[in-house]
LUMFIVEX-596125 format. One record per residue (C-alpha): x, y, z; residue in one letter. Coordinates in steps of 0.5 Angstrom, whole numbers, plus 500, padded with zeros to 3 digits. Example, Ala and Ser with C-alpha at 12.3 -4.5 7.8 and 13.67 -1.06 7.14 Angstrom:
% LUMFIVEX-596125
525491516A;527498514S;
***
This chain:
% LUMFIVEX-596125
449685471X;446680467X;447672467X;453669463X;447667458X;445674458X;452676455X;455671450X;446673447X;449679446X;455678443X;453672439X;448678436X;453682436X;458677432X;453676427X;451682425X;457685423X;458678419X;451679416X;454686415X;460683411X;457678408X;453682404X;459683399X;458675398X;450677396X;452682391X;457678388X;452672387X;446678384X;452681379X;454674376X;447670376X;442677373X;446676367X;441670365X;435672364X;438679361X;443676355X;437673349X;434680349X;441684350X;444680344X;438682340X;437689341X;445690340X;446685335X;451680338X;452672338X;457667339X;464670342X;462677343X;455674346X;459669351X;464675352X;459679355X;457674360X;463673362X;467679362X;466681369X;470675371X;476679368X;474685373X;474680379X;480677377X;483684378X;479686383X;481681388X;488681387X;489688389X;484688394X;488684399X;494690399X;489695399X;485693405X;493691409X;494699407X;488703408X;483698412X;476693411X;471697412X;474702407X;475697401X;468695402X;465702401X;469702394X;467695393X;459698394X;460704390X;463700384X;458696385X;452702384X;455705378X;456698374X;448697376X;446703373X;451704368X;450697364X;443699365X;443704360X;449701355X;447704349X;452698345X;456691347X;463694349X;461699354X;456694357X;462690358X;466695360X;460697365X;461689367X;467690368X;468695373X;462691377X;467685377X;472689380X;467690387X;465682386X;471680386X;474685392X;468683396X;470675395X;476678398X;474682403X;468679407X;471672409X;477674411X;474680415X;469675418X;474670420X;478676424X;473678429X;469671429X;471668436X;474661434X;469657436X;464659431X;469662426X;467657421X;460657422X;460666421X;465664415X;461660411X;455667411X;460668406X;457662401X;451663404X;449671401X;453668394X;448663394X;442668397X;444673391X;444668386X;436666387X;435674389X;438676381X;433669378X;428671382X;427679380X;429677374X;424673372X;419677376X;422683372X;420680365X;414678367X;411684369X;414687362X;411681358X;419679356X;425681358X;426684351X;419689353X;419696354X;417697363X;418703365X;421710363X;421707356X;427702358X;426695357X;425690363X;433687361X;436693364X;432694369X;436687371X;441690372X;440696375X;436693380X;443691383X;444698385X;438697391X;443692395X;449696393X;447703397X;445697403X;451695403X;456701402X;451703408X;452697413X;460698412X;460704414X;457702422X;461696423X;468696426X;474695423X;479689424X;482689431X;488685427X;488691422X;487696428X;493693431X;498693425X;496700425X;497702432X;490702434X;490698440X;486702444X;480702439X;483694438X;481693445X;474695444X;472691439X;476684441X;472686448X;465687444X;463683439X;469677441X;469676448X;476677449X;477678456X;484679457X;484684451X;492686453X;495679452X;491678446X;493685443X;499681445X;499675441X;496679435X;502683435X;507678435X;504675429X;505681426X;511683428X;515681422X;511685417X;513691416X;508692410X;503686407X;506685399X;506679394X;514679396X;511676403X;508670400X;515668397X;518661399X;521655397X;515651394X;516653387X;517660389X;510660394X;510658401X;506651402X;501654405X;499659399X;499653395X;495650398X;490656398X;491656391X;489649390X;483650393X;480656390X;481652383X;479645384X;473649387X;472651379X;475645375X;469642378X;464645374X;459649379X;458653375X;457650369X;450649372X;448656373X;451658366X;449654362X;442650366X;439651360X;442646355X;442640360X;435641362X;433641355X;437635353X;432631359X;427633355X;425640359X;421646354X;425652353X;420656358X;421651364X;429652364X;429659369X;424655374X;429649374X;435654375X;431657381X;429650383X;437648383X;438656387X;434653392X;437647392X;443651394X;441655399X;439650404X;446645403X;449652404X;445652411X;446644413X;454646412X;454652416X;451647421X;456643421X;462645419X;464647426X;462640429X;465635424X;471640421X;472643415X;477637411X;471632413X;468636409X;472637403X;473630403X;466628403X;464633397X;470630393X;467624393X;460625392X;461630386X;466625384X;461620383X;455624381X;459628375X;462620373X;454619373X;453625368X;459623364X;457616363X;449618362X;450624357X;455618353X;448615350X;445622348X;442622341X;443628337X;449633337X;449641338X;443644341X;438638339X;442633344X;437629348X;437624353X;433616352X;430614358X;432612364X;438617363X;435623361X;432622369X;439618371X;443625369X;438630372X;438627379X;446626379X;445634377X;442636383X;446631387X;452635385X;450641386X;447638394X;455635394X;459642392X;453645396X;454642403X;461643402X;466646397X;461651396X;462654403X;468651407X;472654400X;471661404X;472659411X;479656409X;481663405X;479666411X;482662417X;488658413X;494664413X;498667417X;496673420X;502677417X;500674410X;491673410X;490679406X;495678400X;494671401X;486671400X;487675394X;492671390X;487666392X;481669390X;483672383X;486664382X;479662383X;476668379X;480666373X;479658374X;471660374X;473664368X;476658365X;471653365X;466658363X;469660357X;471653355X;465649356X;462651350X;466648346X;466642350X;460640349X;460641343X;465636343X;460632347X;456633354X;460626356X;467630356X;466635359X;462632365X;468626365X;473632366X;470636371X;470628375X;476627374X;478634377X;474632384X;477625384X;484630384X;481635389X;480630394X;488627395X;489635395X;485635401X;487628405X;495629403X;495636404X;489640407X;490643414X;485642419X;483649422X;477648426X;478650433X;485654432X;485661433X;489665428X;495668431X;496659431X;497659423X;503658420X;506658413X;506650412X;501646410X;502640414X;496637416X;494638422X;489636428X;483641430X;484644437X;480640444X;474644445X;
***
């Protein structure tokens, strides 16, 4: 027998990998929605597009993510996680190979669009199915590999990009086979598909799941493996009771008073929007318009965005660190505020921009004032946001609601990402200063979302989660 030391090793090893395992959807959600941007310029001119149907390819996938995680949640509640990550990876693997082979716009976009149905089935899936099995303890930390991997596939996708063209000499150059270097972009994709759909297929199912499906022997197993549950009998029990009013998860169960939702459905509405309206993706889309406004070269632009991926990457990790130790609302509440203040800062620099449209530029010293307050912002939403967004979804909802719940969450929070995308250029035409000034004014309101309405769910355990959306004290530990 090995000492207790020994044991919570080995679970803890356990846990964590089949997390890894799960959050390998987020990896290929942040490569699918970043590897279109080192592929749109020589796209656009190999199928002789431009304005809407060029900004229409970059963001059609988001349609697909829209509709991929709203259905993804039934059918996980019917035919279980681990099955719906498999089709998530094969959707993936067939719009990796067939956007690289489009032979015009409207099926690449088609191709883009069956891809975002495995984005945004893994946005879905891949918290929820890390906060069922995570110990509670740890649950916020194993949940935030969701943003994580996002963050890690967005710089992967930046990086194979870059390497890719390269290696053609441009994006627009024939590398290998006769294909030119921008499909290969696309279809590196399907490498961390196959790995995906492969690590699925070796990890267990959700002993919640297992439960509702009258598997609690198969259940048992997992709660005593990978969660260290001892007494797996009273905790089969617990689940059970917070399951027994459901006879099949649909949306007719998130109804209730509030404006035809239960409190707590709107609250995770609000947050996966508000994560949106604030702009993050502003940044990653369209860097290259600020960095040139600060006087960068067009060439400069995709090492900036690989710089600023970075950037993401290590707030992501100093959040995982923290958010079991200071609680998910401290955070939220502090990443309010500072995106608050930096957007406020970009808004009021970009106010004194020279010049309109593409030849916008800064004077000193706001051009450096609206580049810092730009790293700045993606450090607040980084450590924040970014991350805790997810482990909320995963964590916040009933038992007997979690899966539709996270979908209407998910699909909300696609079809905000949608939005802002899709206007911002239009924004900025109007000027930098609005559209800065209105993602601010966003982060000023998620922060009272957050202090009136936020529960606090660090240290509960699931079964402990209600349909009400009062704050709510963490759990002693």
């Amino acid at each position: 027998m090995g000492t207790a030391d020994d044991r919570a090793t080995t679970l803890n090893g356990r846990i964590l990998g089949i997390s890894l395992a799960a959050a390998l959807g987020g990896f290929l959600f942040g490569f699918d929605t970043a590897v279109i941007n080192g592929a749109i310029d020589a796209m656009s001119t190999d199928f002789g597009i431009s304005g809407f149907l060029q900004g229409f390819a970059v963001s059609s996938a988001l349609l697909g993510c829209i509709a991929g995680a709203w259905f993804a949640g039934p059918l996980a509640s019917r035919h279980g996680r681990i099955r719906v990550m498999v089709i998530a990876a094969l959707l993936f693997f067939v719009s990796a190979i067939g956007s690289g082979l489009a032979v015009g716009t409207w099926d690449l976009i088609a191709w883009r669009v069956l891809g975002g149905l495995g984005v945004g089935a893994a946005s879905v899936i891949a918290p929820a199915y890390i906060a069922e099995v995570s110990p509670a303890e740890i649950r916020g930390r194993l949940g935030s590999l969701q943003q994580l991997a996002i963050v890690l596939g967005i710089f992967a996708a930046l990086l194979s990009d870059a390497f890719l063209a390269d290696t053609a000499g441009g994006a627009a150059e024939e590398l290998w086979f006769g294909l030119a270097a921008w499909r290969w972009m696309f279809m590196a994709e399907a490498v961390p598909a196959v790995l995906y759909g492969l690590f699925a297929l070796t990890i267990p199912e959700s002993p919640r799941f297992l439960v509702d499906q009258k598997r609690e022997k198969e259940a048992a197993e997992v709660l005593r493996r990978y969660t260290g549950v001892a007494d797996t009998t009273a905790k089969i029990t617990e689940i059970r009771e917070s399951l027994k009013r459901e006879q099949r998860e649909s949306l007719g169960d998130l109804r209730g008073a509030r404006l035809g939702l239960k409190p707590i459905v709107w609250v995770g509405i609000g947050l996966a929007v508000f994560q949106q309206f604030v702009g993050i993706n502003v940044i990653f889309y369209y860097s290259t318009t600020l960095w040139r406004s600060v006087g960068f070269e067009e060439s400069q632009a995709l090492t900036t965005s690989v710089i600023t991926s970075v950037t993401n990457v290590v707030v992501t990790v100093v959040a995982i660190l923290l958010v079991d130790k200071i609680g998910r609302r401290p955070l939220l509440v502090g990443g309010s505020a500072g995106m608050a203040l930096t957007l406020g800062t970009m808004a009021v620099a970009f106010s004194q921009s020279q010049g309109t449209g593409e030849d916008v530029a800064l004077p000193q010293p706001w051009a450096t004032v609206a580049l810092v307050a730009a790293n700045l912002f993606v450090v607040s939403f980084g450590a924040t946001w970014g991350p805790v967004m997810w482990v909320m979804l995963g964590e916040m909802f009933p038992n007997k609601i979690r899966a539709t719940a996270v979908s209407v969450a998910s699909a909300a929070n696609w079809l905000a990402n949608f939005a802002v995308s899709t206007t911002f250029p239009s924004l900025a035409e109007v000027g930098l200063s609005l559209a800065y000034g209105l993602y601010a004014f966003f982060a000023l309101v998620s922060f009272f979302i957050v202090v009136w309405q936020v529960p606090e769910t660090k240290g509960r355990e699931l079964e402990d989660m209600t349909d009400e959306s009062r704050r709510r004290k963490p759990a002693p530990t």
